[in-house]
C-alpha positions, -999 to +999 in steps of 0.1 A: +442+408-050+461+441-053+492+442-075+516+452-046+519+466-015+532+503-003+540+492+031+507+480+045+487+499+020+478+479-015+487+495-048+491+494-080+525+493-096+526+522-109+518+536-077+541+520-060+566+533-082+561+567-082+562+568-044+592+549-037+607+576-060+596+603-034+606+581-008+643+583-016+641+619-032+631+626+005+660+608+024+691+606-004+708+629+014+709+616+051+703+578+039+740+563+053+738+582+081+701+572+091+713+534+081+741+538+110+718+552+130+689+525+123+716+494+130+741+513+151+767+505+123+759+463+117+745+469+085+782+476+070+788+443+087+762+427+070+771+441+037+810+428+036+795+394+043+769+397+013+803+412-009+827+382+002+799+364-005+795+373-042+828+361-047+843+383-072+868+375-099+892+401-109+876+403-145+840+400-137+808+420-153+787+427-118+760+449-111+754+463-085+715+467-081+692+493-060+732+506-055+716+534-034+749+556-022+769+532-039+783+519-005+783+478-015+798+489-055+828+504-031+836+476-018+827+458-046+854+474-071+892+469-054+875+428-063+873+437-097+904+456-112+899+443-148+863+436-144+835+464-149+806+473-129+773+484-133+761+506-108+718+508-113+694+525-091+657+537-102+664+568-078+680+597-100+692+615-065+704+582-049+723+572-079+738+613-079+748+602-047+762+569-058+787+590-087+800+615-063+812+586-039+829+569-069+836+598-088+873+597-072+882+568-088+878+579-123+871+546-133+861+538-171+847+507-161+823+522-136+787+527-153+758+545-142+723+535-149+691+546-136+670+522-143+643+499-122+649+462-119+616+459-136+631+474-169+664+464-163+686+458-196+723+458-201+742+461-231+763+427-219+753+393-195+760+395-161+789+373-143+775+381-108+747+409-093+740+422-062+705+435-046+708+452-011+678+461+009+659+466-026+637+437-032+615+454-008+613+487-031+606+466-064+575+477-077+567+441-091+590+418-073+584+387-099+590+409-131+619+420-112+636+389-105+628+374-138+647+405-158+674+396-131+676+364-144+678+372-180+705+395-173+728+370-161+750+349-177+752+308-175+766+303-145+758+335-130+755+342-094+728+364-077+734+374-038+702+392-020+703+405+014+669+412+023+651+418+059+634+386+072+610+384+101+625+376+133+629+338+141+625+345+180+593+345+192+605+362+223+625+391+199+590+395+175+573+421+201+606+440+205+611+444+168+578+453+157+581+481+186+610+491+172+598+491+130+564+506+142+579+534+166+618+537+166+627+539+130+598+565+120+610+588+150+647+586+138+637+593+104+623+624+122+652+636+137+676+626+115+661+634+082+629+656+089+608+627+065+591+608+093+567+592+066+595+585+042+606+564+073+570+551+082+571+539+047+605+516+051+597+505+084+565+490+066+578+478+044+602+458+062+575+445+082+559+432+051+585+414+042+583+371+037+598+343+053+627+331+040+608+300+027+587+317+011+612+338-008+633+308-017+601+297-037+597+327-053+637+326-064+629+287-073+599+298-096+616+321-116+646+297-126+672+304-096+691+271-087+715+260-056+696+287-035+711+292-001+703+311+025+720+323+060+703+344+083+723+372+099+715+391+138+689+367+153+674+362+117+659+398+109+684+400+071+687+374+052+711+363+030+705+344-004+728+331-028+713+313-056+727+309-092+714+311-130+725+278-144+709+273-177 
């Protein structure tokens, strides 16, 4: 068995790694603008839902992981005026990004951490922590999620938004036309990194049922897991909690 994927390709982690980093050094800089291109504007949709559904307390310790552009910790923050929020991404140019977005807010309570989920460790537990679009990316996704789950504190909740595969048989041919031609082409025009883009439409293809994640979630210690597919099925969205 290989340790993980690269799209279609099998790699090791370390491999996998090092490439996603030259993924997003490649599209850092036209990555919001290739996501409203790529779901005509749903995906800011999608990510209010995943916000509201993190559930925020005004004084909560949240991270906000894979932040990218720091889009989801913007929305994030007006939630959280005496909280603090962590703001992680393995990507140095992505998380650049991220700080110049926030940067206006001259918030102490904003931190910065480049760090993979795979070596994630915080100076303080976790109230609640969000992943968008970055399971995917994780160079070992069970390492991952178990350093997740140590992060967080009793009680803690965890929201995912991940892609799914379609749940219409009739939509499946449309949508792999559309991973396996449409987004590489965009990336193309948009970005000038057609591969970069070959490499995330891969990897979206790749990615499991919802079943199948909930059991990975289960077999790492996540309880009360809940998920609620979003625009005929392709993202998913899991809640799930650290109770012990």
């Amino acid at each position: 068995m290989p340790d993980t994927y690269f799209g279609h390709e099998s790699v090791s982690t370390d491999e996998k790694k090092e490439r996603v980093n030259h993924v997003f050094d490649q599209v850092s800089d036209v990555y919001d603008s290739m996501n409203d291109a790529m779901s005509l504007g749903i995906h800011r949709l999608w990510k209010r839902q995943a916000v509201l559904s993190l559930d925020c307390s005004e004084s909560d310790v949240v991270a906000d992981l894979s932040c990218g552009t720091g889009d989801i910790s913007q929305l994030i923050l007006p939630s959280i005026p005496y909280g603090k929020l962590y703001c992680i991404d393995p990507n140095a140019k992505m998380l650049e990004v991220c700080k110049t977005r926030l940067e206006k807010r001259s918030n102490p309570n904003i931190q910065f951490v480049q760090s993979s989920a795979e070596a994630l460790s915080l100076p303080e537990k976790l109230d609640k922590l969000i992943v968008s679009f970055g399971i995917r990316n994780f160079s070992d996704e069970i390492k991952g999620l178990e350093r997740i789950y140590q992060s967080m504190k009793a009680g803690g909740k965890i929201v995912i938004m991940e892609f799914n595969p379609p749940e219409s048989g009739a939509f499946e041919t449309q949508y792999s036309i559309y991973l396996k031609y449409v987004i590489p082409c965009l990336g193309s025009l948009l970005g000038q990194s057609k591969s970069s883009y070959q490499y995330l439409a891969d990897s979206i293809a790749m990615q499991p049922t919802p079943e199948q994640r909930i059991k990975t979630l289960e077999s790492v210690g996540f309880e009360f897991i809940k998920h609620t597919p979003l625009t005929m099925g392709v993202i998913g969205l899991f809640e799930c909690y650290r109770c012990k």
